[in-house]
N, C-alpha and C positions, 0 to 999 in steps of 0.2 A: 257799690262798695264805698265808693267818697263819703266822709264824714267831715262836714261842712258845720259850722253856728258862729258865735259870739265868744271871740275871744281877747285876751288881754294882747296888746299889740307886739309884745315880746315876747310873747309864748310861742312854740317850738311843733310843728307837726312833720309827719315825714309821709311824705312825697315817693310812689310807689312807680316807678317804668313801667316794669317787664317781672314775670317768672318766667326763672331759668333752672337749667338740670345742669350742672356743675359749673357754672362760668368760670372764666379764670380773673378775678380780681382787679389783675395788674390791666386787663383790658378795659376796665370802666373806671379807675382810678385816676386819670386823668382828664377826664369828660369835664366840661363844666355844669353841664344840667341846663337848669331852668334857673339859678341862682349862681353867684359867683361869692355868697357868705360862708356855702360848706361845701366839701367834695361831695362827690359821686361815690356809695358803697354798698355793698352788701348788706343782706341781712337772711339769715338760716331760717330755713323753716322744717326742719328733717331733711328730707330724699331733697327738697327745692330749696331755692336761694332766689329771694325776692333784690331787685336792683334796686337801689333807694339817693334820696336824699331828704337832709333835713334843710325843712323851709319855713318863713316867720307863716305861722297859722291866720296875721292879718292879711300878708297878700292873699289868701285864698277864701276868703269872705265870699258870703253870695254875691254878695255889693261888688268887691271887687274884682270877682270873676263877669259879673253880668257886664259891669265898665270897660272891661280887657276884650269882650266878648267885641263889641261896638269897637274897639281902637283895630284895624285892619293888619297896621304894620305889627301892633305888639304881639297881637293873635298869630301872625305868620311866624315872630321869634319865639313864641315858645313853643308853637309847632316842631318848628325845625329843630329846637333845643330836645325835646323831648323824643324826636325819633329818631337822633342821633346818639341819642343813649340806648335806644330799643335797635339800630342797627347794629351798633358796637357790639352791645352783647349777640343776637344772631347771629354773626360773623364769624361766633367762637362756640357756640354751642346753641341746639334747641331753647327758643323761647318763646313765652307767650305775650304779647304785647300787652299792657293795658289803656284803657282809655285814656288821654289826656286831663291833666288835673285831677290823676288819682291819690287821694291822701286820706291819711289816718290819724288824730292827737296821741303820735307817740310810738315809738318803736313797739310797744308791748303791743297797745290797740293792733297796730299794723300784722304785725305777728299772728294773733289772735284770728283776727279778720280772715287771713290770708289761709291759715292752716284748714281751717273749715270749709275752704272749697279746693284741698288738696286732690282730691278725686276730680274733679273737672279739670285742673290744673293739668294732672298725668295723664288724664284724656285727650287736651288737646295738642300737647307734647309731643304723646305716640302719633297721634292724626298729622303733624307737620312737620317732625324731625327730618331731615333729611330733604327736606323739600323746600319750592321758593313758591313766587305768587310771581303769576307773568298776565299782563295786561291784552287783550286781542282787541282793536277795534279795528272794522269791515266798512270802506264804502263803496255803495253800489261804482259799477261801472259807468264812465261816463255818457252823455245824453251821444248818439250821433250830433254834428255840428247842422244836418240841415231838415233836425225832427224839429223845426216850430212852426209857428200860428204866422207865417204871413203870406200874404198873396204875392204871386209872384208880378214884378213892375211891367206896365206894357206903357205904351207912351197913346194918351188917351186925347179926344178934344173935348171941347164944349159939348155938343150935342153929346158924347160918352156919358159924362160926368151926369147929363140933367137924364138920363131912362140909364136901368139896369141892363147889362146883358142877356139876353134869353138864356132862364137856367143859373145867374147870377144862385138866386137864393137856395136852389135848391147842391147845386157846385159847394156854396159855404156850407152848407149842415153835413154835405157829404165829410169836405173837409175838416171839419168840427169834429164828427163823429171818428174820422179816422183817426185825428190826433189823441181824441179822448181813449180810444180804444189801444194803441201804443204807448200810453202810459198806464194803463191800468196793468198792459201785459211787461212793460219794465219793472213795474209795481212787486206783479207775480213774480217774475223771474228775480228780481233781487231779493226777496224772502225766498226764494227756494234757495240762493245761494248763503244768502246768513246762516241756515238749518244746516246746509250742508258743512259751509265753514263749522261751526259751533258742531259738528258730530262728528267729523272728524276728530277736531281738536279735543274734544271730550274722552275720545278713545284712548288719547295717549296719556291724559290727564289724571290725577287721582284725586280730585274734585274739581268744580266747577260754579260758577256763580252768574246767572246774567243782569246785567242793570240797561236803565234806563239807556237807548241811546240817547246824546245829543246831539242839538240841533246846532248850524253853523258858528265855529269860536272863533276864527281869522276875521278881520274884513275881505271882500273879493274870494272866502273860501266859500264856494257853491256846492261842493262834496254832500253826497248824502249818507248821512250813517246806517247804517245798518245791523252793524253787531257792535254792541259793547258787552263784554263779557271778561273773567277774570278766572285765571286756571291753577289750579295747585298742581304742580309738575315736581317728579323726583329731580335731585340735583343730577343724575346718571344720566337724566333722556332731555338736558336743558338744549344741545345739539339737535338732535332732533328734534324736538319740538320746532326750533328753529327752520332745521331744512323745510319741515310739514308747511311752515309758511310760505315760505318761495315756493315750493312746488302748487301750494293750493294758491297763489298769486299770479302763475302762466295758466292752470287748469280754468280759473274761475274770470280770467281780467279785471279781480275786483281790486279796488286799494286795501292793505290791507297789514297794519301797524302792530307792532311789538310791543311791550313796555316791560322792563324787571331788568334784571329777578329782583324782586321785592321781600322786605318781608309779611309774611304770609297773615298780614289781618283782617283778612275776608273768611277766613277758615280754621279760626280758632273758637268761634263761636261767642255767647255770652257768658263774658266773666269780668 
């Protein structure tokens, strides 16, 4: 949707949040946005009301988007600036978020743009009204503390140390093989518990999304991931969904994390 080029450096485009089904105004009137030159406002599109602001069309160059793109901190402030606009309004009614750095030359453009995919709009509306995005991620259960690879200490001499024990070699392949075969079966049993997490969860949910696990984000965090996934839950079963975790946290012993309610941008689809 972004309409990006060459423009004069005081010329004027407007900056699109969220579509929304009635917001109320006075809730996004005080926002700052992504700029502190103009308010945060509306703009009608029929049945929808697109959230806006107007912003110089030179900060939003490919140049100076690809530059902003590379600055870490500036990238985190308009992040935050912009979903703080897209909270504000969910908060107060059905929306659809749009992507970051969504913009148009000109309320008309924007307008235009926007009305043409009014049906995908009320499509995704209906599909999240009433509902949030709640975060699940699963780590396996911990290692027992004395499943590893070492020999146990005997107090040995010289002559030990220079010939192997009878059955030496064949004691380590046994124990090799054991330890290899204890993790392939913790392997199994923690995907059978991810499936099982993520089908339960599923049941109560009214979509569902899974991603990539990742791999260790702490220092000294040795957790293994196993479910990252993300749910569209009605606002009526955000309780339960809740208990569903504790309970499958004693049934399972797995670790096993919350996140939300958010709003729902894994489940609005492409727009």
């Amino acid at each position: 949707m972004t309409e990006r080029g060459p423009e004069p450096s005081d010329a004027k485009a407007t900056y699109v949040f969220a579509v929304c089904r009635n917001p109320d105004p006075a809730v996004v009137a005080g926002l700052p946005g992504v700029t502190d030159e103009a308010a945060v406002g509306t703009l009608p599109l029929g049945t929808l009301t697109a959230i806006v602001q107007p912003v110089r069309a030179g900060d939003f160059t490919d140049e100076a988007w690809q530059a902003r793109l590379s600055d870490q901190r500036e990238l985190e402030r308009y992040a935050r600036a912009h979903h703080e606009v897209v909270a504000a309004a969910a908060a107060c009614c059905p929306t659809v978020p749009l992507p970051m750095a969504t913009l148009y030359h000109g309320e008309e453009r924007a307008r235009e743009a926007l009305a043409r995919e009014a049906d995908r709009f009320h499509a995704a509306l209906g599909r999240i009204a009433h509902h949030a995005e709640w975060g699940v991620k699963v780590y396996a259960p911990a290692c027992p503390p004395n499943d590893t690879d070492r020999t146990p200490n005997r107090r040995t001499t010289p002559a030990d140390r220079s010939r192997p024990a009878p059955g030496a070699g064949l004691a380590y392949l046994d124990r090799k093989r054991g330890l290899q075969e204890r993790r392939e079966r913790r392997q199994d049993e923690a995907l059978r518990t991810a499936e099982a997490v993520d089908a339960e969860v599923r049941g109560l949910a009214t979509a569902s999304r899974r991603l990539r696990p990742h791999g260790p984000q702490a220092a000294g965090d040795r957790r293994v991931q196993i479910l990252n996934a993300t749910y569209l839950v009605a606002e009526h079963r955000a309780d339960e969904f809740a208990l569903l975790a504790r309970t499958l946290r004693k049934r399972t012993g797995a670790d096993i994390e919350l996140s939300g309610p958010w709003v729902p941008y894994s489940f609005v689809g492409e727009v």
